[in-house]
Each structure stands twice: as structure tokens, then as C-alpha cells.
C-alpha positions as CSV (number, residue, x, y, z in Angstrom):
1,X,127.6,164.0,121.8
2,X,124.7,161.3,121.0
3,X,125.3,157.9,122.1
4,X,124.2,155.0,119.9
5,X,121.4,152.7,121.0
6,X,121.7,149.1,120.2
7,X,118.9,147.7,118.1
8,X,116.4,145.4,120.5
9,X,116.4,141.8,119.4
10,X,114.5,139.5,121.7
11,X,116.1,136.3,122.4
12,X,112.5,134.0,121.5
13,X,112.1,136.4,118.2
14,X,113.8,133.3,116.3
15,X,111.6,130.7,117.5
16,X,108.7,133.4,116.3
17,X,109.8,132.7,112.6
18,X,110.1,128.8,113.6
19,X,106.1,128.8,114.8
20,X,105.1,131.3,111.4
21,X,107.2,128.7,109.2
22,X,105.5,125.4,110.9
23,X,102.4,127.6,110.3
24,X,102.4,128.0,106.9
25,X,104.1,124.6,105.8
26,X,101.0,122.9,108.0
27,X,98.7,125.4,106.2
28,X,100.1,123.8,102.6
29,X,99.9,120.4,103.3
30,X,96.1,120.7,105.0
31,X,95.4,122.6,101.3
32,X,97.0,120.3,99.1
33,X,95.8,117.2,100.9
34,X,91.8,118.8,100.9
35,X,92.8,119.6,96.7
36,X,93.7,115.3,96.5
37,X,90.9,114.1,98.7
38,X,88.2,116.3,96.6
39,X,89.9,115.3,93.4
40,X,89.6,111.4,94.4
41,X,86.7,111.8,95.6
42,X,85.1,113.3,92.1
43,X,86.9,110.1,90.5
44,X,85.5,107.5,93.4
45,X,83.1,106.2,90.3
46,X,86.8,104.2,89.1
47,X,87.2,102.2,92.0
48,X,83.1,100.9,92.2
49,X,83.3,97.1,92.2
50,X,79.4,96.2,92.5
51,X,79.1,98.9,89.2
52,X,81.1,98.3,87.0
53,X,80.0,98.2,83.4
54,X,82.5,96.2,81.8
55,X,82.1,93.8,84.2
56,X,78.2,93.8,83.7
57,X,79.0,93.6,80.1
58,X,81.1,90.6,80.2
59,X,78.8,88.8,82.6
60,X,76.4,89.2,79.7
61,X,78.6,87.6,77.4
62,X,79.7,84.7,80.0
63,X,76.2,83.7,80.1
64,X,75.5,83.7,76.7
65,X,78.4,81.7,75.8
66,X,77.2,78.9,78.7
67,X,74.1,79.0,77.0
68,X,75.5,78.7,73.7
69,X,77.6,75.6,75.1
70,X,80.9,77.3,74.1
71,X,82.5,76.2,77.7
72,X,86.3,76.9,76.8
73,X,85.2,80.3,75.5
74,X,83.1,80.6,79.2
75,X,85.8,80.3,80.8
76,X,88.4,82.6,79.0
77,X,86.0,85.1,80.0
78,X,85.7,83.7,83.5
79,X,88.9,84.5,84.2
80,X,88.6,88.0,82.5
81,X,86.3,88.9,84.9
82,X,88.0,87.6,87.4
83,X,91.0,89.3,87.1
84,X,89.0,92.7,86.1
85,X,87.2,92.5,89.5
86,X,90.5,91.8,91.3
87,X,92.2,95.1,89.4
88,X,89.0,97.1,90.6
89,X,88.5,96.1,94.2
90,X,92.2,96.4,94.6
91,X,91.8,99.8,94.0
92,X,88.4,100.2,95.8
93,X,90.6,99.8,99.1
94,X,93.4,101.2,98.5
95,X,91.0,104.3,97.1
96,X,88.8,104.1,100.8
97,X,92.7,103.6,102.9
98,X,94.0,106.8,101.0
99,X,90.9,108.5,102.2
100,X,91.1,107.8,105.3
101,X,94.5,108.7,106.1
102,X,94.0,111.9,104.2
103,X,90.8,112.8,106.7
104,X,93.3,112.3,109.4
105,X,96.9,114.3,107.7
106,X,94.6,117.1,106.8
107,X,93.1,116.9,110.8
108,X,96.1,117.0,112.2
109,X,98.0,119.7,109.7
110,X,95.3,121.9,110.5
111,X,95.5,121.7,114.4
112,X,99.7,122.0,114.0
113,X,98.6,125.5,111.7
114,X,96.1,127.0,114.3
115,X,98.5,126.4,117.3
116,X,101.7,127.6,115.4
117,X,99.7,130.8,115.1
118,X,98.6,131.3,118.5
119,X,102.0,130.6,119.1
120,X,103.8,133.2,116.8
121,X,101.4,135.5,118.2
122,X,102.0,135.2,121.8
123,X,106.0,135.5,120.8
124,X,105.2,138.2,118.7
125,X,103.0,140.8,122.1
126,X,105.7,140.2,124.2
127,X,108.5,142.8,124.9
128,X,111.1,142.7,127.1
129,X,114.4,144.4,128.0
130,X,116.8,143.6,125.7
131,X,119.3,142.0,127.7
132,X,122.9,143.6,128.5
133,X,125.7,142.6,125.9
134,X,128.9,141.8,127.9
135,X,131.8,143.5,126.5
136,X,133.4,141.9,123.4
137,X,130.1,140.2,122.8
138,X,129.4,139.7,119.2
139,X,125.4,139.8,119.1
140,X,125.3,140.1,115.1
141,X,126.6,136.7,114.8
142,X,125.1,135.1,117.4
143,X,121.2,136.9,115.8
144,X,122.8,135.5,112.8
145,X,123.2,131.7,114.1
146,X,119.7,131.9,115.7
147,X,118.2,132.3,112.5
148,X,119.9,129.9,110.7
149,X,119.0,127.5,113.1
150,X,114.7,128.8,112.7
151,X,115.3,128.3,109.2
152,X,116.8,124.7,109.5
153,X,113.5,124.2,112.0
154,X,111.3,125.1,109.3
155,X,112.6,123.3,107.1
156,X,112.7,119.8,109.1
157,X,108.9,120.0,109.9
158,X,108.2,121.2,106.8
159,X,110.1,117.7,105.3
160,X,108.6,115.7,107.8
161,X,104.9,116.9,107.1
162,X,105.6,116.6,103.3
163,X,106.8,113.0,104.0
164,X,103.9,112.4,106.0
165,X,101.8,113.9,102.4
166,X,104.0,111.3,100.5
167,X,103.3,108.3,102.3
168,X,99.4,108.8,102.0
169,X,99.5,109.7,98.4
170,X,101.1,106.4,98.0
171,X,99.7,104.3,100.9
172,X,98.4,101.3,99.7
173,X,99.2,100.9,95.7
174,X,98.5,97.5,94.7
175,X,101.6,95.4,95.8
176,X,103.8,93.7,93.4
177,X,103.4,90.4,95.1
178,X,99.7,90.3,94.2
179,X,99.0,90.7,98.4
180,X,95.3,92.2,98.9
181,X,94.5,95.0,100.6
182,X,91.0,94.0,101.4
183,X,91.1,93.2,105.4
184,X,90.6,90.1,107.2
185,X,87.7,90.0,109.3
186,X,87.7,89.1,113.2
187,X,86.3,85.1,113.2
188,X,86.0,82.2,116.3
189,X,89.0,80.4,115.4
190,X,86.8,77.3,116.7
191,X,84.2,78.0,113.1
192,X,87.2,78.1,110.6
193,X,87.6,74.7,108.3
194,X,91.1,75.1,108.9
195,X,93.0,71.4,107.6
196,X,92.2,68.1,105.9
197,X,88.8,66.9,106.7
198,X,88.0,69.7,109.0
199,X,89.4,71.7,112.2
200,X,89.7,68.9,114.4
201,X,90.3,66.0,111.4
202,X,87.2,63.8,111.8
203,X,85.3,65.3,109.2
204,X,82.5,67.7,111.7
205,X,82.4,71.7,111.8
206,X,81.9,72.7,116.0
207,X,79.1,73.8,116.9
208,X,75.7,74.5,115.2
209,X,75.6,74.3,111.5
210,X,73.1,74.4,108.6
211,X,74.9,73.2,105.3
212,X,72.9,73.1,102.4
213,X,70.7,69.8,101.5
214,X,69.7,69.8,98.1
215,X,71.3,71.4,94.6
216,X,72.3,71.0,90.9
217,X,76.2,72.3,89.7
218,X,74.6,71.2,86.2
219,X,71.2,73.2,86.5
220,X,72.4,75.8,89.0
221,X,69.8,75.1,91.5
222,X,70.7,76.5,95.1
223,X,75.1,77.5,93.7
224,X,75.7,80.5,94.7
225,X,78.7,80.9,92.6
226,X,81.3,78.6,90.7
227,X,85.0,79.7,89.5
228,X,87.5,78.3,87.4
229,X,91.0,77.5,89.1
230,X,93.9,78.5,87.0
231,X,95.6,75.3,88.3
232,X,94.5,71.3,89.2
233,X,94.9,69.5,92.4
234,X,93.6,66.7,94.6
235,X,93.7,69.0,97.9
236,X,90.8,70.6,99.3
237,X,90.1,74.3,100.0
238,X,90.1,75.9,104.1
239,X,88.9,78.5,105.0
240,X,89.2,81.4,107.4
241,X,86.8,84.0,107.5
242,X,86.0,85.3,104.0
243,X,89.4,83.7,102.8
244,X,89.2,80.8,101.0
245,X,92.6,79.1,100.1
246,X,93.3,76.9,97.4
247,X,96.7,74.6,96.0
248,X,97.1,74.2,92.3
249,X,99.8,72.3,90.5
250,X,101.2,70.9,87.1
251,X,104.6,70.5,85.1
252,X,105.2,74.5,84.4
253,X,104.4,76.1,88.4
254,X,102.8,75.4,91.9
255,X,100.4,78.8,93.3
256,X,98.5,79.1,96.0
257,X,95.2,81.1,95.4
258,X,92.7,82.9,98.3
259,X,89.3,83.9,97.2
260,X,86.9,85.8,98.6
261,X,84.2,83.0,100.3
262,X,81.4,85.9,99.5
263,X,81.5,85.7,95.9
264,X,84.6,83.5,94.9
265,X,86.3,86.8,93.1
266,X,90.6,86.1,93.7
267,X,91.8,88.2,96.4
268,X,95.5,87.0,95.4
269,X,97.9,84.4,94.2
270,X,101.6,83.1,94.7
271,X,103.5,80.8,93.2
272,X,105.4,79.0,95.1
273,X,109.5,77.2,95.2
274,X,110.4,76.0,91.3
275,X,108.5,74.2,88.3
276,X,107.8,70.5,89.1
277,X,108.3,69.7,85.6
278,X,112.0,70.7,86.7
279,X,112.9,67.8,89.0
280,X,111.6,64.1,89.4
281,X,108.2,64.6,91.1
282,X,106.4,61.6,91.4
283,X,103.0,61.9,89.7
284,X,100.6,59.8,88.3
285,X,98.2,62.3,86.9
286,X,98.5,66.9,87.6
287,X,96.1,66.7,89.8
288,X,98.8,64.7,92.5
289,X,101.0,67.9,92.4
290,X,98.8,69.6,95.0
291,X,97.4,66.5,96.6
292,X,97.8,67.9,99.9
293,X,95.5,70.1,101.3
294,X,96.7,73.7,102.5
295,X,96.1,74.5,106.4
296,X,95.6,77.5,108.2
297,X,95.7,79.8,111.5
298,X,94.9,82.9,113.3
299,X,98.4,84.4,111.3
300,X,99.3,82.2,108.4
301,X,98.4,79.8,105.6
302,X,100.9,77.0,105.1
303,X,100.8,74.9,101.9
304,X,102.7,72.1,100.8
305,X,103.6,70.1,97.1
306,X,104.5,67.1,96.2
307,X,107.3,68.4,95.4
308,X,108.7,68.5,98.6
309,X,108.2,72.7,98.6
310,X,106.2,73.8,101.9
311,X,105.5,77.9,102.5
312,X,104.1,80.3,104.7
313,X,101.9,83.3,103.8
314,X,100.0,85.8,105.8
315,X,96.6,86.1,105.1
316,X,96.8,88.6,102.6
317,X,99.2,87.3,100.4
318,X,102.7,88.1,101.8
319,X,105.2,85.4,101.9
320,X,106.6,84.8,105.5
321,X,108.6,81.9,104.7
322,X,109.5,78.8,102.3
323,X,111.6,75.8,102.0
324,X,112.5,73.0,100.0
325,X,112.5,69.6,101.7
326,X,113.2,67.8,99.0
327,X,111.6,65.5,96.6
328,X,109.4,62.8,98.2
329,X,110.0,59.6,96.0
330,X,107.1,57.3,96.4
331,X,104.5,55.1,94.4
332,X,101.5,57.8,93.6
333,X,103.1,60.7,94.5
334,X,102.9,62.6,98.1
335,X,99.7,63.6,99.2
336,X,99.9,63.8,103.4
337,X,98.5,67.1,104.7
338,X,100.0,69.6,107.2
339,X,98.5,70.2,110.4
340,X,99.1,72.3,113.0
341,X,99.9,72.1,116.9
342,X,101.4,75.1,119.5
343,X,103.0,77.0,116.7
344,X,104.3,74.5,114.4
345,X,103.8,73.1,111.6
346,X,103.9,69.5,111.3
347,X,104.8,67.2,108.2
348,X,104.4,63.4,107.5
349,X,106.9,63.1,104.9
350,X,107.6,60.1,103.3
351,X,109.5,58.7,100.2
352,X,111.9,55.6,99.4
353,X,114.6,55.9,101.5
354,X,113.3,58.3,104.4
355,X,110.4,58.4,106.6
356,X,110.1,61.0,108.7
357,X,107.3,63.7,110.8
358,X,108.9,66.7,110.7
359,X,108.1,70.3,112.9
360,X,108.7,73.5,112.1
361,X,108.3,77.0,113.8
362,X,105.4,78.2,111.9
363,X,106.9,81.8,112.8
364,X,110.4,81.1,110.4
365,X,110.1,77.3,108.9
366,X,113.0,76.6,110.6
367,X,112.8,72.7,112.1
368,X,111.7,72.0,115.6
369,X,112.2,68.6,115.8
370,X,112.1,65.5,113.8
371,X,111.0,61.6,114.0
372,X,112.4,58.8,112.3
373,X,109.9,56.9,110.8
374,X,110.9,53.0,110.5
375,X,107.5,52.3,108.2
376,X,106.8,52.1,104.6
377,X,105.4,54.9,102.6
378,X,101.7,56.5,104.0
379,X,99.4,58.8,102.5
380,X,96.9,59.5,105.3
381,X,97.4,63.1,107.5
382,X,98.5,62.8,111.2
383,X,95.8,63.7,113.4
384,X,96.4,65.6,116.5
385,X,94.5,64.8,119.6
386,X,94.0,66.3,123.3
387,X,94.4,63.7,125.7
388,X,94.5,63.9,129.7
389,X,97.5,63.1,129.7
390,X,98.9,66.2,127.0
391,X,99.0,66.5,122.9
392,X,99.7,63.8,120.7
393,X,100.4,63.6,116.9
394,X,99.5,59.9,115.4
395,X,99.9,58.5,112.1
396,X,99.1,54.9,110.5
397,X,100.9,52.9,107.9
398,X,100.8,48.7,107.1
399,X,103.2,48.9,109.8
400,X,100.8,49.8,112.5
401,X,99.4,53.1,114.9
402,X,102.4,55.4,116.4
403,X,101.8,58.0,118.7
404,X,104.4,60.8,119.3
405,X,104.8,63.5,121.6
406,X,103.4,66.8,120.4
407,X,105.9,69.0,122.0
408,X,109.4,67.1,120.9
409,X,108.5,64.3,118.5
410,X,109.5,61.6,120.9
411,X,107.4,57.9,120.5
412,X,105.2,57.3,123.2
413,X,103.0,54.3,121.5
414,X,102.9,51.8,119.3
415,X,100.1,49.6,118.1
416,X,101.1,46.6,114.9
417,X,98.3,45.3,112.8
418,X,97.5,47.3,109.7
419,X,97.1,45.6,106.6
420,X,97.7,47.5,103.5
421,X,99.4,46.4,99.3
422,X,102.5,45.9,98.4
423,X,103.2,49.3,98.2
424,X,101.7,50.4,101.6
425,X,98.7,52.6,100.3
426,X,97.1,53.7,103.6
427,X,95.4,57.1,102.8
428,X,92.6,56.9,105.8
429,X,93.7,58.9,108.9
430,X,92.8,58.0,112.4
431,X,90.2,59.7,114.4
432,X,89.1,60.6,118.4
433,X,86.1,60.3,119.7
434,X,85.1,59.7,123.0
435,X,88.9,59.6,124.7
436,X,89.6,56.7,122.1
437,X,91.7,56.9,118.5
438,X,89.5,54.7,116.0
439,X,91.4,53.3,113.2
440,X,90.8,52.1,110.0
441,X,92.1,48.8,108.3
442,X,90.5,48.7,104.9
443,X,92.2,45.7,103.6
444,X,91.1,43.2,106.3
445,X,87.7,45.4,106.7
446,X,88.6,46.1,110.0
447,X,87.7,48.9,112.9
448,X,89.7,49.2,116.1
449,X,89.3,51.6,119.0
450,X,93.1,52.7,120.6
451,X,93.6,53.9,124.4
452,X,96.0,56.6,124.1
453,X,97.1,56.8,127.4
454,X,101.1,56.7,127.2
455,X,101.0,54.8,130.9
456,X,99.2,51.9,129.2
457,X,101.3,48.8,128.3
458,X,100.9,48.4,124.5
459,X,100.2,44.5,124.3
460,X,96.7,46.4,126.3
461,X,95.7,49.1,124.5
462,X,93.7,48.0,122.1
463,X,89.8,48.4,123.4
464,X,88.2,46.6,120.8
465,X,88.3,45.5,117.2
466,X,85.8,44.3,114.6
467,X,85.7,43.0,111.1
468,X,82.9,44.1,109.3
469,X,80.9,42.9,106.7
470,X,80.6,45.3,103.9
471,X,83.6,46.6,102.0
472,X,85.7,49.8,102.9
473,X,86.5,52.5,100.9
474,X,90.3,52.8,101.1
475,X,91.0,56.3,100.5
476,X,88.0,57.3,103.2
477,X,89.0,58.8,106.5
478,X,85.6,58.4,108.7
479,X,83.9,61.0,110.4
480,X,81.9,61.0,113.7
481,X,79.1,62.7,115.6
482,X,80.4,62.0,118.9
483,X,78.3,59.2,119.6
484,X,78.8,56.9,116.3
485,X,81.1,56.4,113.6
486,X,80.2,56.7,110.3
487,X,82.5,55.1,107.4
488,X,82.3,54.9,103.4
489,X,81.7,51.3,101.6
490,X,83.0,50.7,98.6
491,X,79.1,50.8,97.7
492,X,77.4,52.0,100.2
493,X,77.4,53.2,104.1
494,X,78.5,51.6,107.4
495,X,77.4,53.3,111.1
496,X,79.0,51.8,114.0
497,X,78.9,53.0,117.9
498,X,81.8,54.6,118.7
499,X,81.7,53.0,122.2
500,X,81.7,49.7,121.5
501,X,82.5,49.2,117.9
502,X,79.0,47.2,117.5
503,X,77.9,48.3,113.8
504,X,74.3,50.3,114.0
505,X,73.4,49.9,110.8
506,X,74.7,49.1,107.0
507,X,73.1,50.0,103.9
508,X,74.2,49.2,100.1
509,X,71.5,51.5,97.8
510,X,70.5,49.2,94.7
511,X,68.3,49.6,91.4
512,X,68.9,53.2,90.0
513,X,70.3,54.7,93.1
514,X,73.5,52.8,93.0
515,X,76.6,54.4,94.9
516,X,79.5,53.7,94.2
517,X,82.9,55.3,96.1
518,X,85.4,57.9,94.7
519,X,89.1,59.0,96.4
520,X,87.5,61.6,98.8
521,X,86.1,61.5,102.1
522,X,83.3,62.3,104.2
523,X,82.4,65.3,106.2
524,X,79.5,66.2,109.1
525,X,77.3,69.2,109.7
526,X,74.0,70.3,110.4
527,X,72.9,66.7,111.8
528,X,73.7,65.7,108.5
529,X,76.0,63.2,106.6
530,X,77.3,64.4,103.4
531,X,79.2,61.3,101.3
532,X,81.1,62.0,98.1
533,X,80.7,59.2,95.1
534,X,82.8,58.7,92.2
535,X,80.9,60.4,89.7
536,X,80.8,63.8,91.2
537,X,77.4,63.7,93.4
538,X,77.4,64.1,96.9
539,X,75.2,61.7,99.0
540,X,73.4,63.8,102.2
541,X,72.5,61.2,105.0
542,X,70.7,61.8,108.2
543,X,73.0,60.8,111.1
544,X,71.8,58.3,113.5
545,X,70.3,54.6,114.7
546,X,68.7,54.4,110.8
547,X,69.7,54.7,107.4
548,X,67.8,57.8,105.9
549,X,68.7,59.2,102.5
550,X,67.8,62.9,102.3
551,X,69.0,63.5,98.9
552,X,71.7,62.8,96.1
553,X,72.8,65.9,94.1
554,X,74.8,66.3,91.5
555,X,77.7,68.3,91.0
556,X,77.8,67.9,87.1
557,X,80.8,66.8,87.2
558,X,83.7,64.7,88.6
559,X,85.5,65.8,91.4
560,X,88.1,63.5,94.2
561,X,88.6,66.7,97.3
562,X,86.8,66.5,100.4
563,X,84.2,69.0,100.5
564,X,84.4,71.7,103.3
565,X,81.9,73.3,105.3
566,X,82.0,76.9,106.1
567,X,80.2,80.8,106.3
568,X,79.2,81.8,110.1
569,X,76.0,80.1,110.4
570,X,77.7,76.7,108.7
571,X,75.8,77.1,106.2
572,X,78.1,76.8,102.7
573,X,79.5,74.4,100.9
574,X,82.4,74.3,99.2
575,X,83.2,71.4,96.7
576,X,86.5,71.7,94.5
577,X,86.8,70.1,91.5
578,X,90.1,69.5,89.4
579,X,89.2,72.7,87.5
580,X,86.2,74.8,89.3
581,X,85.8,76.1,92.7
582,X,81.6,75.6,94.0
583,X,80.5,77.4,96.9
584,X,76.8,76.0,97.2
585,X,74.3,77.7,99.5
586,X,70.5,77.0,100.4
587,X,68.2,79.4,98.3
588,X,71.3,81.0,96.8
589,X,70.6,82.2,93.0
590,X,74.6,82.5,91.5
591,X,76.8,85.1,91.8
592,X,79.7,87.2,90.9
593,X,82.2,85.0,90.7
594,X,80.4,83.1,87.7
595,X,78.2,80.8,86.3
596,X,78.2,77.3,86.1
């Protein structure tokens, strides 16, 4: 009589089909992934933004219109281009990310392929004893669940590998919001034009500079490019990198708008709370609802509105936070700056009824502290300084100087004595130099220097103060070289020495050369003193013991920002108008972003 053999199934032959399975779902995903890179490759030509012909083609046109002196029609197409070359670089990265995530899917697919099949190889040589059933063992179902469970393997890589396909096919689609995808560059945080009047406030880029020193907006001599902003506004742009960030306002919507600083081509846009035209937003002209300039850091950009709306955003576009602080009632409108200090946010906020400097967690917008103001109405920017004794945040009004405690808000000084109207229009922000807090009273034409030392009995801390010939200009916050103080007449310019407050020099141009001052202020760079007017030229000074005009260049046209100085050798210029964006650069010929 023949006895019956049981069949020899080896207790890894399961995990054999697992490895072949892995195998050949790795093996599919390396070939469709090579079939998409090779197809995007052949269609790269799309996503070329420095060769595109419609662009080219409506560059053409732009020009001949300017020529022509159809302006409106100039810019229609401005902004055609503009939002052409957004559509195209958009794609450009997310076309060079897809890329590169597929180089890497396809890299690692392959090496999961090769080893599954060195794996299901070595399973498949080996073979041992089958092992002894015990009696009333049931090996056909227990064959049965190992298989099931191979199959249920193969199919869970084979998901995760196709998810893993998925999320690079569709890795980096232009986003909804209107974020880009085009990366921020690593910068010294020291170079950026990050707030009001510059990074520190008193109106000087660190370190060395070179900003341009002569050019024509009307005859495009030495602008490298000019935009048109979809949106007015009094504020100013900052800058971070290659980011350049801009507030716009009016009745129907408030947006903030980043650039590229290369060739002034928008990078993105977001509007931001609801439509001033909505509520009772104090405003004497559009350009007052985005009077305050936007500020900016390693992380974020924060803007705020007139209206009493303040938001975060990340650098490309995405919003972190916003709030609504409510509407600021007050003669002209609000037009106080945020700056920053040890991750917040800080806001002089003033209407009517409330007075107040307010912190919040630049992280959530959630408040960190806030001070009771008990002043009248001020339109100038705190300024924050770094004293031996720790940070302080200090703002001005008719009523006087306050200092407060950077960390919690709480008063540590107070110095009476600013004059101001009925209506308490001081716009001029303080600024330190040499371990003192210089402050401006243009209504009595006065200068005084401030110790800030909290330990120092307040009847004493006043180092000096001078009245001054010459007129001031209101609205101007000075600016300083370290050594002097340089501030804006009413019609012309006034040098004093820092130290001692004893004025250097004064001069008051005459004959055809006649200046005459605008709302903006002053900023330093390059050894250089570049003064605003009324009429839309910009003044560039020599700093020092003398008065020394360099040159006076027109813009073309109006314009009441501050202009900021930027690019990693300090060596741009960018002047914002209430509808155009200049970046102006030595020996620069006008580029992609336009013509003027």
C-alpha cells in the first residue's frame, strides 16, 4: 500500500510573492514616472519665461503705445504682461519642482525593484524540510491565510508608491491663493529695508552701499524697470531679498502685492479683511487707505489699513493670520507704521476715543500686551531702540516723548514739550544716534536730544535743545549718518551735529533750483543724502560739514512714499508712486517689468 506524501510548501514562499509583487509595482511606477518626465520634458518650451513670444509681442506693442502717448492703453497692456509673466513663471517652477521630485520617485522605485528581486530570488534557491504538521493541523488554510496576507502586502506598497506618483504629478499646481512657488533666497537680515524709513527707522541702509545718483522716470535714463500698481497708497515698499512688498487701497478692496525686486514681474497678491468703502474709514484722498507702510522679517510680512485690518503672510503669499482692530477715527485718516521687536508686532493705534500701542505674537496675531495712550491723535511710527539698559519702543504726540518697555508695554519715560495744531498732526518719528533719541518739534522749529536711560529723573533728561532758523518740514522724520543729523526745510536743508545739536550748516537753493518739500521723508546711503520734493524729484546731497548738491532728478511725476534702498550691493532704488512702482539702478537700460 502507497502512502501519500504531503505537498512541500516553505513557510517564507509567501513573502516570495510579497518581494515579486513590490518588484513589479516599483518597476511600473519607475516606467510611468520616466514616460511623464520625458513627456514634460519635450513640452519644457511652455513654461520658458525669458522666451516667450507673446510676451515679446506685447512688449512690442507697450512701447509703441508709450511712444504714441496712449498711456491708459500702456498700461492695460502693462498689466497683461504682467499677469502673462506671472501665469508662465508660475509654471516654470512648478514645471523644474515636478522634475525634480520625479528624478528622485523614479531613483528610488528603481532601487525598491532591483532589491525586491534579489530578494525573491534568494527566497526562491532555498529549500528546506518542510516542517512536521502536528496532528489535526489544517495547513491548507493556514497556506491559504498566508497568501492572502502577500496579496494584501502587495497591494499596500503598491498604494503607497502610487500615492507617492500622485503627489508628484500634482506637487506644486499653482495655488488658489495666488502664493508663488518661486523660492526665497537666503539674505543678511541686517541688508533688508524692512519698515518705515528703513531697518533701523532713521532713514540709513547698514553697511556699504552704492544707490544710484543720477536718472530720468520721464526719459528713462538709468530705470531699470517701472510697473503699474493695481491699487494707490501713501506707504512705501520693503523689501527682503528679491521680494518687494507693496499696500494698495481704495473704496472697493485693500491687497497686498510682492514683486520680484529683479524685474518688478508680481510674484503674488492678497486681499486683505473687507471693502473700506463698507465701513467709516477716515480718508481724505485713496491714497490714505494704505498710508502705512507694510514691515517685514526672516518669516512674515505684516501689513496694516486704515481701516483698522492688520495681516500676516509668509513670504510667498500664504496668509498666517488677520484681524480686525477696528476702525481708527481720526482727522486725516491712520497712517502709523508697524514695527517689529522679539517676535511681535507692534501698533500705534490711534483714533477719537482710544489711544493705544498694541503687541501682538507675530506667530498668531493674538495680543501680547497693550498701553493706554492718554495723548491726542499721532501719525508718526514708534521707533524701537537698543539701549544699555534693554529695548524700548517710543512714540511722540503734542503731548510729549513716551518711552515704553519693549517686553510688556509698561511706561518707563516721559518727556512734555511738543507743539503740534489743533488736531495734533505729528507725523515725524524720533530717531537714535549716538545713545541719544533726537526729536523733532516742527511747529516751534525745534530739535531736542533725549537720554533714555529709565534710571534718569525726567525733569533731567533732556541733553539739549535748539530752535532753529529755517523752517521744518512737518511730515519729515530726519535721518542720520552717525555723526550729524540731517533734517528737510520747508525749502531747503538743515545739518546739525548729532552731539551737541549745534547746526553745521543750512542751505535754501534759489533762482531755478528752487526746492520746495512734499509729505515724504528722507533716506541715507552710499555717503549720500537723497531728499524727496513735492513735485516728484529727488534731491541727492553729499553728507557732511558742507552743503554739496550732486544732482536733482526727476521722477516724472508726483509721488509722497519714502523711497527705499535695496539689492545686495545697496545699489537700487525704489520710488513708489500713487500708481507705478520704479526700481532705478546705475547704468540700468529698462526691463521686464515695463517701460516708463
Amino acid at each position: 500500500m502507497t502512502t501519500a506524501v504531503p505537498r512541500s510548501y516553505p513557510q517564507w514562499a509567501p513573502w516570495r510573492v510579497v518581494a515579486i509583487g513590490v518588484a513589479i509595482a516599483a518597476g511600473l511606477i519607475a516606467v510611468i514616472t520616466l514616460l511623464v518626465m520625458s513627456y514634460s520634458y519635450y513640452q519644457r518650451t511652455v513654461y520658458t519665461p525669458l522666451d516667450h513670444a507673446r510676451i515679446a509681442e506685447l512688449r512690442q506693442t507697450h512701447l509703441d503705445k508709450l511712444d504714441a502717448g496712449e498711456m491708459d492703453a500702456a498700461d492695460e497692456i502693462s498689466e497683461t504682461i504682467r499677469q502673462i509673466d506671472l501665469d508662465v513663471r508660475t509654471a516654470f517652477f512648478a514645471h523644474q519642482q515636478r522634475m525634480h521630485i520625479g528624478a528622485w520617485l523614479m531613483l528610488i522605485s528603481v532601487a525598491v525593484c532591483v532589491g525586491a528581486i534579489k530578494l525573491a530570488r534568494k527566497l526562491g534557491q532555498q529549500a528546506p524540510m518542510p516542517p512536521e504538521i502536528p496532528p489535526g493541523a489544517r495547513p491548507i488554510e493556514r497556506i491559504a491565510r498566508e497568501m492572502a496576507t502577500a496579496r494584501w502586502s502587495v497591494a499596500a506598497v503598491g498604494l503607497l508608491l502610487a500615492g507617492l506618483c500622485g503627489g508628484w504629478i500634482t506637487a506644486n499646481l499653482p495655488p488658489s491663493t495666488g502664493a508663488s512657488s518661486e523660492p526665497t533666497a537666503p539674505v543678511d537680515p541686517a541688508r533688508q529695508w524692512t519698515r518705515y524709513h528703513g531697518p533701523t527707522g532713521d532713514g540709513a541702509i547698514s553697511g556699504e552701499s552704492n544707490p544710484p545718483i543720477q536718472w530720468d522716470g520721464k526719459a528713462g535714463a538709468n530705470i531699470a524697470w517701472v510697473v503699474p500698481l493695481e491699487l494707490p497708497g501713501h506707504s512705501s515698499p520693503v523689501v527682503w531679498g528679491d521680494r518687494v512688498f507693496v499696500s494698495g487701497g481704495s473704496k472697493q478692496a485693500q491687497k497686498l502685492m510682492c514683486l520680484s525686486l529683479s524685474d518688478g514681474h508680481l510674484l503674488w497678491e492678497q486681499t486683505v479683511g473687507k471693502a473700506p468703502g463698507t465701513r467709516n474709514v477716515t480718508a481724505y484722498d485713496e491714497s490714505v487707505f494704505a498710508a502705512p507702510t507694510p514691515t517685514v522679517d526672516t518669516d512674515r510680512v505684516y501689513v496694516l489699513y486704515a481701516s483698522g485690518d492688520a495681516a500676516a503672510f509668509t513670504h510667498d503669499g500664504k496668509p498666517v493670520w488677520s484681524i480686525e482692530l477696528g476702525v481708527p477715527v481720526n482727522s486725516y485718516g491712520h497712517a502709523s507704521s508697524p514695527v517689529l521687536t522679539d517676535g511681535l508686532l507692534v501698533l500705534q493705534f490711534d483714533g477719537e476715543k482710544a489711544h493705544d500701542l498694541i503687541a501682538l505674537d507675530t506667530a498668531t496675531g493674538k495680543e501680547a500686551w497693550r498701553t493706554d495712550r492718554p495723548v491726542k491723535a499721532s501719525w508718526s511710527t514708534p521707533t524701537v531702540i537698543d539701549t544699555p539698559t534693554g529695548r524700548q519702543i517710543v512714540t511722540i504726540s503734542i503731548d510729549g516723548v513716551v518711552s515704553v518697555d519693549a517686553a510688556d508695554g509698561k511706561v518707563l519715560w516721559r518727556v512734555p514739550g511738543i507743539g503740534g495744531d489743533a488736531d495734533g498732526a505729528v507725523a515725524a518719528a524720533p530717531i537714535y544716534v549716538g545713545g541719544q533719541l533726537i526729536a523733532m518739534d516742527p511747529y516751534m522749529n525745534e530739535l531736542m536730544a533725549i537720554n533714555p536711560d529709565p534710571a534718569v529723573d525726567d525733569a533731567q533728561r533732556v541733553v539739549w535743545k535748539h530752535e532753529y532758523e529755517p523752517e521744518f518740514a512737518s511730515l519729515a522724520t530726519p535721518v542720520t549718518d552717525g555723526q550729524r543729523v540731517y533734517l528737510i526745510g520747508a525749502y531747503g536743508f538743515v545739518c546739525i551735529e548729532a552731539a551737541t545739536g549745534k547746526q553745521v550748516w543750512m542751505h535754501e537753493p534759489e533762482g531755478d533750483e528752487v526746492y520746495s518739500a512734499g509729505m515724504n521723508s528722507a533716506v541715507l546711503g552710499g555717503g549720500r543724502w537723497y531728499v524727496p520734493d513735492g513735485q516728484g524729484k529727488i534731491w541727492v546731497l553729499a553728507t557732511g560739514d558742507k552743503y554739496q548738491l550732486l544732482a536733482a532728478n526727476p521722477l516724472g511725476e508726483a509721488f509722497t512714499s519714502t523711497p527705499a534702498i535695496t539689492g545686495a550691493a545697496g545699489d537700487r532704488l525704489l520710488i513708489r508712486t500713487p500708481k507705478k512702482l520704479y526700481c532705478i539702478a546705475t547704468d540700468a537700460a529698462g526691463a521686464a517689468g515695463g517701460q516708463p
